[in-house]
N, CA, C and O atoms as a DFTB+ gen file, in Angstrom:
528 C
 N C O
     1  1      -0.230     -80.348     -89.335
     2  2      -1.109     -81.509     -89.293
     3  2      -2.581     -81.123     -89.228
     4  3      -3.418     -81.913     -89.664
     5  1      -2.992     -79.801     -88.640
     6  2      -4.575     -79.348     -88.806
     7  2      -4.314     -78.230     -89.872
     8  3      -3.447     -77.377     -89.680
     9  1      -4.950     -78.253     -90.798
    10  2      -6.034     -76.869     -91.437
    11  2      -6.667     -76.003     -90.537
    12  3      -7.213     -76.315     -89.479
    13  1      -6.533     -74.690     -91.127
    14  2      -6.933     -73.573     -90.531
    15  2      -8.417     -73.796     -90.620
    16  3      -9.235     -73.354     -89.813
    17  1      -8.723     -74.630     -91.836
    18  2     -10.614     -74.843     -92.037
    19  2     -10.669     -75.781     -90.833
    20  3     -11.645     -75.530     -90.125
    21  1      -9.943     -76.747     -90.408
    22  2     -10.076     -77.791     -89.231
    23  2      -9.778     -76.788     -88.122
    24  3     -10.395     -77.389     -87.243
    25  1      -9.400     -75.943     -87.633
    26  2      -9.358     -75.512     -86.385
    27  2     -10.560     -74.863     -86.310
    28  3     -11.370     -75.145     -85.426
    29  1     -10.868     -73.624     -87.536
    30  2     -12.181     -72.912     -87.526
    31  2     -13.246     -73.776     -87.444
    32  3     -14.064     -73.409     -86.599
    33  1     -13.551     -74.863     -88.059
    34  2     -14.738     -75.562     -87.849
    35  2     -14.800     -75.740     -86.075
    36  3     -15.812     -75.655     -85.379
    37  1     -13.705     -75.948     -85.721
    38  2     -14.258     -76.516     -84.129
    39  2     -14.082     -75.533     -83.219
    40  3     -14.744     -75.433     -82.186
    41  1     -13.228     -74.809     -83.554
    42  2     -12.630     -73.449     -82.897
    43  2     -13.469     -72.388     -82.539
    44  3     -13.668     -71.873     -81.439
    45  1     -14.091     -72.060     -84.040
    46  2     -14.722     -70.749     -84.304
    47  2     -14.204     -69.577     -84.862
    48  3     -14.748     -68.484     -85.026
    49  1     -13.340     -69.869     -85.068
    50  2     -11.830     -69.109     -85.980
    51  2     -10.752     -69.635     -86.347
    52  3     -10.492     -70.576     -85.596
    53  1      -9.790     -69.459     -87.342
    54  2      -8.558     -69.885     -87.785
    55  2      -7.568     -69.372     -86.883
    56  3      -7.787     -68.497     -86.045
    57  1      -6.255     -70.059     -87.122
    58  2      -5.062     -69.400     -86.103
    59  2      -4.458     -68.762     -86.719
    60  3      -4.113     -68.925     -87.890
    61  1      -4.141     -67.561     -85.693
    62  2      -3.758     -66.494     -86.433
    63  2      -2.170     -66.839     -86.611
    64  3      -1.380     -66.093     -87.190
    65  1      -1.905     -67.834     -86.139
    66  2      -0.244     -68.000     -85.984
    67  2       0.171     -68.992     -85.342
    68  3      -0.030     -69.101     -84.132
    69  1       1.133     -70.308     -86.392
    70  2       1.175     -71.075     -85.888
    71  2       2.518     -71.711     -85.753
    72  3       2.912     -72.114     -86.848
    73  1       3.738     -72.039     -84.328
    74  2       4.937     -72.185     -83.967
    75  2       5.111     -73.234     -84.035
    76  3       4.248     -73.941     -83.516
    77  1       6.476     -74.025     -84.798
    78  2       6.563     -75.108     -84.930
    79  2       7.699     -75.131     -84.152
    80  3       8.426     -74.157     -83.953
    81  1       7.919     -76.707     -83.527
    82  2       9.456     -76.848     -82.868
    83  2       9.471     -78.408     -82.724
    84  3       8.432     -79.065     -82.658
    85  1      10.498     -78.852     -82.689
    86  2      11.015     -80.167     -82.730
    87  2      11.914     -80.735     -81.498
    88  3      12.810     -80.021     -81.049
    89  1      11.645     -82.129     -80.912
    90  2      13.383     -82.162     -80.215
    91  2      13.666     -84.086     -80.832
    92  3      13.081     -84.846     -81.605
    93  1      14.777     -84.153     -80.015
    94  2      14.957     -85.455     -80.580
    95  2      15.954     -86.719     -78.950
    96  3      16.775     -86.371     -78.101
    97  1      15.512     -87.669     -79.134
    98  2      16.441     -88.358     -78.026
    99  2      16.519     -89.640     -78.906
   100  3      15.946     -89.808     -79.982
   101  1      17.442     -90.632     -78.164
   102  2      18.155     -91.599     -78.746
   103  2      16.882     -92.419     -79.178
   104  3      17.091     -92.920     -80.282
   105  1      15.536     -92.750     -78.646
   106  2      14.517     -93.476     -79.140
   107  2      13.141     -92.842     -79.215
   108  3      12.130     -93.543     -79.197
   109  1      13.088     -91.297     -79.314
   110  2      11.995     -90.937     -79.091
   111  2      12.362     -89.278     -80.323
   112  3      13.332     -88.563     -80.073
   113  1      11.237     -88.906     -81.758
   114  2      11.126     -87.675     -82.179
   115  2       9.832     -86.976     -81.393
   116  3       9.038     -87.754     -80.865
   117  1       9.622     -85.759     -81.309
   118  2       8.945     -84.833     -80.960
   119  2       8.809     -83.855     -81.823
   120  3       9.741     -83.051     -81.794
   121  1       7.720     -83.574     -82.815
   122  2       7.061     -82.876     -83.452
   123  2       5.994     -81.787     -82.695
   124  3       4.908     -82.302     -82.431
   125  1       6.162     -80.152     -82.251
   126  2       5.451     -80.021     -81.531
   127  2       4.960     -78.524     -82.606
   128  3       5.744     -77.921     -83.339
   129  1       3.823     -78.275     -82.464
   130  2       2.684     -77.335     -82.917
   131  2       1.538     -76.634     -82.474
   132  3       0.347     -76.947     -82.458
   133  1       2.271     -75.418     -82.048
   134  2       1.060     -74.553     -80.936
   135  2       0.360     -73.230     -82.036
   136  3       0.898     -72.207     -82.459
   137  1      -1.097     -73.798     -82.259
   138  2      -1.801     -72.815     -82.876
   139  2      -2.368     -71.776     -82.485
   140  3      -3.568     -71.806     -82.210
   141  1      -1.689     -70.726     -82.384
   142  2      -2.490     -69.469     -81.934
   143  2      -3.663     -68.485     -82.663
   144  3      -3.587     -67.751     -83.648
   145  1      -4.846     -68.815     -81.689
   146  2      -5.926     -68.342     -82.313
   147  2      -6.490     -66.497     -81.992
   148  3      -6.099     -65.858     -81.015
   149  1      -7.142     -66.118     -82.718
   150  2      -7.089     -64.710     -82.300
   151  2      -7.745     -64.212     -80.762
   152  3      -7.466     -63.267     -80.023
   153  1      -8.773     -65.353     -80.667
   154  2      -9.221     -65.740     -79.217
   155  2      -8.117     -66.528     -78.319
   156  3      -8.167     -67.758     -78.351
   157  1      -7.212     -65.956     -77.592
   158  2      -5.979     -66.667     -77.079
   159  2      -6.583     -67.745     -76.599
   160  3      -6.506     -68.644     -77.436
   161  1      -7.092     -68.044     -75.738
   162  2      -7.829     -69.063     -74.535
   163  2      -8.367     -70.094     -75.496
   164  3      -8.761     -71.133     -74.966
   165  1      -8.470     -69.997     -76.956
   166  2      -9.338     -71.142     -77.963
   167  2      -8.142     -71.841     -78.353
   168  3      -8.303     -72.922     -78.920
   169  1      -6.982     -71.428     -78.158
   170  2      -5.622     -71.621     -78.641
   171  2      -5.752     -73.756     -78.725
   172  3      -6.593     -74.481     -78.191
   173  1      -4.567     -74.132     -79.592
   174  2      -4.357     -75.418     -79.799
   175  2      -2.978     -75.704     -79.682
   176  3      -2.292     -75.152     -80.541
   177  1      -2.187     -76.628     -78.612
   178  2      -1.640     -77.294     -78.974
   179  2      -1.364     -78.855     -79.477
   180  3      -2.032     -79.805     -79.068
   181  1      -0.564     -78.937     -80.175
   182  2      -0.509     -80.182     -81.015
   183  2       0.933     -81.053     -80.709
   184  3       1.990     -80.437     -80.846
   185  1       0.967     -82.425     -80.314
   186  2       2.320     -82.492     -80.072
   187  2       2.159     -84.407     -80.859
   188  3       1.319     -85.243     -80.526
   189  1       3.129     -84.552     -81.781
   190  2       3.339     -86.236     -82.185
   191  2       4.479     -86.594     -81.765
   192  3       5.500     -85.960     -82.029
   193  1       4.457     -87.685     -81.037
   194  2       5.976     -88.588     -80.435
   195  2       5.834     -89.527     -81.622
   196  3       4.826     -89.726     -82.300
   197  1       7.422     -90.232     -81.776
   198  2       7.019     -91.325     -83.250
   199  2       8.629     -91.534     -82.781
   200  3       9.353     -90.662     -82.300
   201  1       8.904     -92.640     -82.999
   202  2      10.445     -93.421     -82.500
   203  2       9.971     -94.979     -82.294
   204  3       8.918     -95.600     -82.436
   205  1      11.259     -95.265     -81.901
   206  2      11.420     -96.988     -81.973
   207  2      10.728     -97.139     -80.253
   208  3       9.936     -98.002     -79.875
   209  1      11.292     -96.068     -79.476
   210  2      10.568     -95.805     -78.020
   211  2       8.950     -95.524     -77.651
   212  3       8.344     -95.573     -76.581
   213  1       8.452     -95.150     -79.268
   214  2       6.911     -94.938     -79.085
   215  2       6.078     -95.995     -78.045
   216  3       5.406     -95.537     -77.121
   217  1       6.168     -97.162     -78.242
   218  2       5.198     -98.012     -77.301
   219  2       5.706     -98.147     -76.180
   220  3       4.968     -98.632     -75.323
   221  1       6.563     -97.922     -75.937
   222  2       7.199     -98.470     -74.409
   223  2       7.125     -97.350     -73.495
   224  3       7.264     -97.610     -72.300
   225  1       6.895     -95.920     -73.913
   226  2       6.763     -95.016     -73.516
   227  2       5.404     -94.520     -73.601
   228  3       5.209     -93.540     -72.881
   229  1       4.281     -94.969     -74.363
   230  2       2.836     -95.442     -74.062
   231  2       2.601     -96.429     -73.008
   232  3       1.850     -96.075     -72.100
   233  1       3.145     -97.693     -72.960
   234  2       2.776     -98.471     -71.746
   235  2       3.383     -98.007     -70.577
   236  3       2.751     -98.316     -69.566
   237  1       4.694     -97.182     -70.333
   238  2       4.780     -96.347     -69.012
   239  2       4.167     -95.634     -68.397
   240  3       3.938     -95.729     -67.191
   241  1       3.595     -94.332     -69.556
   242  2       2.541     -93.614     -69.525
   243  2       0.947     -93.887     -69.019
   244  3       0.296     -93.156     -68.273
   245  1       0.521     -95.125     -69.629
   246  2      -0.775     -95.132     -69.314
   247  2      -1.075     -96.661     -69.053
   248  3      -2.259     -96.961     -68.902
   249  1      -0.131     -97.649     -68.985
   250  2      -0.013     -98.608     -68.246
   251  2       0.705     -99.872     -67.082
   252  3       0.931    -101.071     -66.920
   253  1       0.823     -98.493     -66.484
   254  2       1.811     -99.342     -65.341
   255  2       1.780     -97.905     -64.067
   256  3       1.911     -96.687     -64.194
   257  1       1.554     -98.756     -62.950
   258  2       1.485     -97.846     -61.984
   259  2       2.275     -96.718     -61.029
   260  3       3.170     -96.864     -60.197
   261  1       1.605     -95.603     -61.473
   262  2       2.521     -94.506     -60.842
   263  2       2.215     -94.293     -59.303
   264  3       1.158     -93.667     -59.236
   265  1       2.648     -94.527     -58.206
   266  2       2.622     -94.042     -56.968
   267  2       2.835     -92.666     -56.515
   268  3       2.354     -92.118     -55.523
   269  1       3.720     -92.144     -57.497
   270  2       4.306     -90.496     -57.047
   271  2       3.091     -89.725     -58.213
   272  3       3.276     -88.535     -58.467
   273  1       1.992     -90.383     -58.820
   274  2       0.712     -89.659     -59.685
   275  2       0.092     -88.800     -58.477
   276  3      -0.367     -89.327     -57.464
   277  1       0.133     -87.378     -58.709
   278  2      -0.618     -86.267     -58.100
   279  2      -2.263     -86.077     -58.783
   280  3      -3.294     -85.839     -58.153
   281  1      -2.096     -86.273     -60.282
   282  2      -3.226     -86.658     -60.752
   283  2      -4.442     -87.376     -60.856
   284  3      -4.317     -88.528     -60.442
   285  1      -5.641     -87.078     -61.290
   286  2      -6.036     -88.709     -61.467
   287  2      -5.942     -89.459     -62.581
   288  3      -6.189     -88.928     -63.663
   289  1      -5.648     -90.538     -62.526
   290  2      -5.393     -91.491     -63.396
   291  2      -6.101     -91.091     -64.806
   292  3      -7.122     -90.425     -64.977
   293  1      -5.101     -91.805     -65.920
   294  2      -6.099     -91.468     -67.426
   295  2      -6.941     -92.205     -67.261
   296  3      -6.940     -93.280     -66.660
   297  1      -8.204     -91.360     -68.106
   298  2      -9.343     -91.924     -68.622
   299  2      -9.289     -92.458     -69.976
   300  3      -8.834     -91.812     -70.920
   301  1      -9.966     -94.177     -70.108
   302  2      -9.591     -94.757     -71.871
   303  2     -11.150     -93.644     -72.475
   304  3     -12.250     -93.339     -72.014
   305  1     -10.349     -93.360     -73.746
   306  2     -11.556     -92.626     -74.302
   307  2     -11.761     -93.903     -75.884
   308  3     -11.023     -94.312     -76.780
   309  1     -12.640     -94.031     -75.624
   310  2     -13.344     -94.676     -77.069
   311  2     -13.602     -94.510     -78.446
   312  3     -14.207     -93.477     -78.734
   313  1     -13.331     -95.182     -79.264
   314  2     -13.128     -94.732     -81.062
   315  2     -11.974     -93.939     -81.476
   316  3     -12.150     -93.213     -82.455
   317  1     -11.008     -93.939     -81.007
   318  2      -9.809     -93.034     -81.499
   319  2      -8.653     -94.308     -81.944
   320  3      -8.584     -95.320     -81.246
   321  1      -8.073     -94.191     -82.751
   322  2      -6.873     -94.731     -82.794
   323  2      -6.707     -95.941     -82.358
   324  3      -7.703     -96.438     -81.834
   325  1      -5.753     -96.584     -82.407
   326  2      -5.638     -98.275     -81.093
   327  2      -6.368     -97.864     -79.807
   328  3      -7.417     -98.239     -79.283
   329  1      -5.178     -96.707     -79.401
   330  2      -6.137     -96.582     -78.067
   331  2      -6.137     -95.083     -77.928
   332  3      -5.949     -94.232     -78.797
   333  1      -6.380     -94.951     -76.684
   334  2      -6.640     -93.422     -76.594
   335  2      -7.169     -93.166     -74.986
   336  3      -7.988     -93.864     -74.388
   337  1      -6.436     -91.918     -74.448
   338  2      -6.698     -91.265     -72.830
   339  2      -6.671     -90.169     -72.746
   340  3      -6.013     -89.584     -73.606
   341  1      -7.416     -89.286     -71.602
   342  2      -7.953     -87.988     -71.131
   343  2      -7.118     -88.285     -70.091
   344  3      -7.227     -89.235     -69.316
   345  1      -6.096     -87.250     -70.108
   346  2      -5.623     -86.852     -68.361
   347  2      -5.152     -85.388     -68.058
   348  3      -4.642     -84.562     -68.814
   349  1      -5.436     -85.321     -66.882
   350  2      -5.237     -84.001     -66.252
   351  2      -6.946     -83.571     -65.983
   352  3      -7.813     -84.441     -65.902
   353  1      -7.209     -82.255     -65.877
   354  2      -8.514     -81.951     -65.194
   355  2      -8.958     -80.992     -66.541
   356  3      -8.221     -80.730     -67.491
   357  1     -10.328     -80.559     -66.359
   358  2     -10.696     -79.534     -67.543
   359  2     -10.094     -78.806     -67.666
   360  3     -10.117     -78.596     -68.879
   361  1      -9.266     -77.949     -67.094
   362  2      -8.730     -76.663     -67.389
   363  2      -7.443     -76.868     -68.447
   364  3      -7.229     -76.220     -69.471
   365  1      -6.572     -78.079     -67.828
   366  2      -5.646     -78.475     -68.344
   367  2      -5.088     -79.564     -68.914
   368  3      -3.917     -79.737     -69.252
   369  1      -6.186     -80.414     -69.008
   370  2      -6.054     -81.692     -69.568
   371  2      -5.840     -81.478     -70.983
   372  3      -5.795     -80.426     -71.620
   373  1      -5.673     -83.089     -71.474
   374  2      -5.433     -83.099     -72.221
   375  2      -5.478     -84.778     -73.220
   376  3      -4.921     -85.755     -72.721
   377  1      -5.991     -84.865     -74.218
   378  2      -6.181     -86.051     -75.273
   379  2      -4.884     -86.816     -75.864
   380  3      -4.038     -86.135     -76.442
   381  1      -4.701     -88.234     -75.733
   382  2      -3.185     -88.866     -76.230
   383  2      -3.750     -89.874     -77.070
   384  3      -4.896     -90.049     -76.657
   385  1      -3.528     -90.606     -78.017
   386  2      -3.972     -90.859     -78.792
   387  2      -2.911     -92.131     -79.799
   388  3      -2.332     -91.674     -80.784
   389  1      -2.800     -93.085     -79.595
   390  2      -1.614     -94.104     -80.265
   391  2      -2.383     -94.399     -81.855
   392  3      -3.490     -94.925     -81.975
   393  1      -1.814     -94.091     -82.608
   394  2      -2.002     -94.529     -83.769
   395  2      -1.059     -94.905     -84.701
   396  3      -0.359     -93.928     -84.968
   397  1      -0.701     -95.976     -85.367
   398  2       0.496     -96.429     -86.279
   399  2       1.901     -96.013     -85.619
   400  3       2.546     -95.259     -86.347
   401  1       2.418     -96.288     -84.596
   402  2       3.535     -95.831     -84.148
   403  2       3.205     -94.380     -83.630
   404  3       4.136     -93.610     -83.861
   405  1       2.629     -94.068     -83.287
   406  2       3.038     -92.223     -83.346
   407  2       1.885     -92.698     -82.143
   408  3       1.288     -93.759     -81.959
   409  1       1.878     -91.357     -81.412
   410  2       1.140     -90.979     -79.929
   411  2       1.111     -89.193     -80.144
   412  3       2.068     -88.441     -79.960
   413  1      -0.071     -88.863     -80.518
   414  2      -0.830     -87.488     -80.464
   415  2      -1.222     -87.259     -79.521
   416  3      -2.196     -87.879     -79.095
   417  1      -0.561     -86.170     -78.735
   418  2      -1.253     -85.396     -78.008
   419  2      -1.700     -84.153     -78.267
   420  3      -1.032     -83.411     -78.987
   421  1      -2.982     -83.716     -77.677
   422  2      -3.655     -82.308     -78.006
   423  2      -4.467     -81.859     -76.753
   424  3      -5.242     -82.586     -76.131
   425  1      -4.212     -80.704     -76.503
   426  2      -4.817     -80.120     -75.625
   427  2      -5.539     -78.339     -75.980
   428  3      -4.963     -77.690     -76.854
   429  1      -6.729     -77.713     -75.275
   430  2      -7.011     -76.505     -75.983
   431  2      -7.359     -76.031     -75.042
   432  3      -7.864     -76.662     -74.113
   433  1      -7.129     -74.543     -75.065
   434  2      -7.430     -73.815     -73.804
   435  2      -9.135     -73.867     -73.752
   436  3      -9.920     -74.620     -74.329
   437  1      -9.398     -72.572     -72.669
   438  2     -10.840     -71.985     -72.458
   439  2     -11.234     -72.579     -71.157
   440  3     -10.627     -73.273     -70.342
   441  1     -12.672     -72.002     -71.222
   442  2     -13.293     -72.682     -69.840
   443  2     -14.400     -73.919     -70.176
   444  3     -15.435     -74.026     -69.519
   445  1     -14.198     -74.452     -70.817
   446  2     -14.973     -75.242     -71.059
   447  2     -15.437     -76.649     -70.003
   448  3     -14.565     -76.682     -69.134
   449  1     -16.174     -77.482     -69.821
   450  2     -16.169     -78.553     -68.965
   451  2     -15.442     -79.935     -69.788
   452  3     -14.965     -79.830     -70.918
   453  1     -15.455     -80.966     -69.161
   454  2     -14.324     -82.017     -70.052
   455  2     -14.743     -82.232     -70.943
   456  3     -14.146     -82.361     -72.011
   457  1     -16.329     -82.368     -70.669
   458  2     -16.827     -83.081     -71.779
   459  2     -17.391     -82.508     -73.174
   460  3     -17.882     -83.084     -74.144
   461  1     -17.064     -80.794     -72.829
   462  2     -16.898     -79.896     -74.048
   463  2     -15.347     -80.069     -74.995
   464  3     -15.201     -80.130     -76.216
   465  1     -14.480     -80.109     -74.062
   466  2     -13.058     -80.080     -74.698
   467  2     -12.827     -81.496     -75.278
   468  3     -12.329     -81.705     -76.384
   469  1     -13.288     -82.546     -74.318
   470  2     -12.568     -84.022     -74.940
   471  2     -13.868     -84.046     -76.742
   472  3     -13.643     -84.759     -77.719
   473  1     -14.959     -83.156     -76.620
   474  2     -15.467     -83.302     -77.847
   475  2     -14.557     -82.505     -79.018
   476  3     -13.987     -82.970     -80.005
   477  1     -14.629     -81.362     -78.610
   478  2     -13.847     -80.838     -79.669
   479  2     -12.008     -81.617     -80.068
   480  3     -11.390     -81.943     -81.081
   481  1     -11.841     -81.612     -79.061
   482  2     -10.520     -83.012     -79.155
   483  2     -10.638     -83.887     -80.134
   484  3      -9.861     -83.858     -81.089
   485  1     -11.547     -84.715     -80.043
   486  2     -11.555     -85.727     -80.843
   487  2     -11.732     -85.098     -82.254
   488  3     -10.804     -85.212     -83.056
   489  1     -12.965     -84.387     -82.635
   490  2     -12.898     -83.881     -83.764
   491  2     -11.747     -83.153     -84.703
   492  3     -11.715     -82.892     -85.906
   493  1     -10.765     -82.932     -83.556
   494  2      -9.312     -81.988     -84.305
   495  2      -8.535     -83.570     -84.347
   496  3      -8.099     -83.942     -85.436
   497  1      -8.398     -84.365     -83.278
   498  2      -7.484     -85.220     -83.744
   499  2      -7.813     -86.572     -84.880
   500  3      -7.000     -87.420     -85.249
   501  1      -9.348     -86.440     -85.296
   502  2      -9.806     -87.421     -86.541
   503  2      -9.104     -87.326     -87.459
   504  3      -8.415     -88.262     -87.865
   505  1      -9.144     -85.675     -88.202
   506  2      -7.509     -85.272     -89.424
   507  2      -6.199     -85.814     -89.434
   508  3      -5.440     -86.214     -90.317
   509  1      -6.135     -85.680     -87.796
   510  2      -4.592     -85.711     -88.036
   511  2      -4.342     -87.428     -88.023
   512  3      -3.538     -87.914     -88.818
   513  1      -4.907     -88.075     -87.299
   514  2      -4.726     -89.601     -87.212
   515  2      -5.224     -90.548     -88.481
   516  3      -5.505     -91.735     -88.313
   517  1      -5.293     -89.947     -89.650
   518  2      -6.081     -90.079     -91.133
   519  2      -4.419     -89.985     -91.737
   520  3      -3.732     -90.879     -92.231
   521  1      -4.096     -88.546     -91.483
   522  2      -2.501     -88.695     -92.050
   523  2      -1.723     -89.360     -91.282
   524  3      -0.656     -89.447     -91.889
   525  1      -1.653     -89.824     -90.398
   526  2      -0.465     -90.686     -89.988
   527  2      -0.076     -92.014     -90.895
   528  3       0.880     -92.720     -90.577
């Protein structure tokens, strides 16, 4: 779903190697894609949910209240897709993204602060939410 020219533009290099894997449940596919870059820590993963379970498993996710959340709550991020959230912290967060049935998630290593990663985020997930 990304070009090696789409990772290098935001990256700073192409991946040197990239693992594909799949799973499947009675209402939910999982398309998953971890790009390994020659800078490990710049690394990308890529993950699309798409099933008849897609929305109902978006409104669990990011609308309806978790009590046992160790986290803090998602953040709505703006201009992406229908909708779109930041959760987890800089190190390990990560971008979700609902568009036409399908829910993209992407997350990228490094040390960056959020508001370095949720930029480059958006810019990798513009491509892919074009092909959906």
């Amino acid at each position: 779903m990304l070009t090696a020219a789409e990772i290098a533009r935001v990256q700073g290099e192409p991946p040197a190697q990239a693992k594909d894997s799949a799973s499947e449940s009675a209402d939910l596919s999982v398309e998953r894609c971890f790009y390994s870059l020659p800078t490990f820590a710049r690394s990308i993963s890529l993950e699309i949910t798409r099933g008849k379970g897609t929305r109902a498993f978006w409104k669990r996710a990011f609308h309806e209240e978790h009590e046992d959340r160790e986290l803090p709550p998602p953040e709505k991020v703006r201009g992406l897709g229908e909708e779109a959230f930041w959760t987890g912290d800089p190190r390990l967060g990560g971008l979700y993204v609902l568009q036409n049935g399908s829910i993209v998630r992407l997350s990228i290593g490094g040390n960056q602060n959020k508001a370095d990663k949720l930029r480059k985020l958006k810019q990798l997930a513009r491509p892919i939410l074009k092909r959906l």
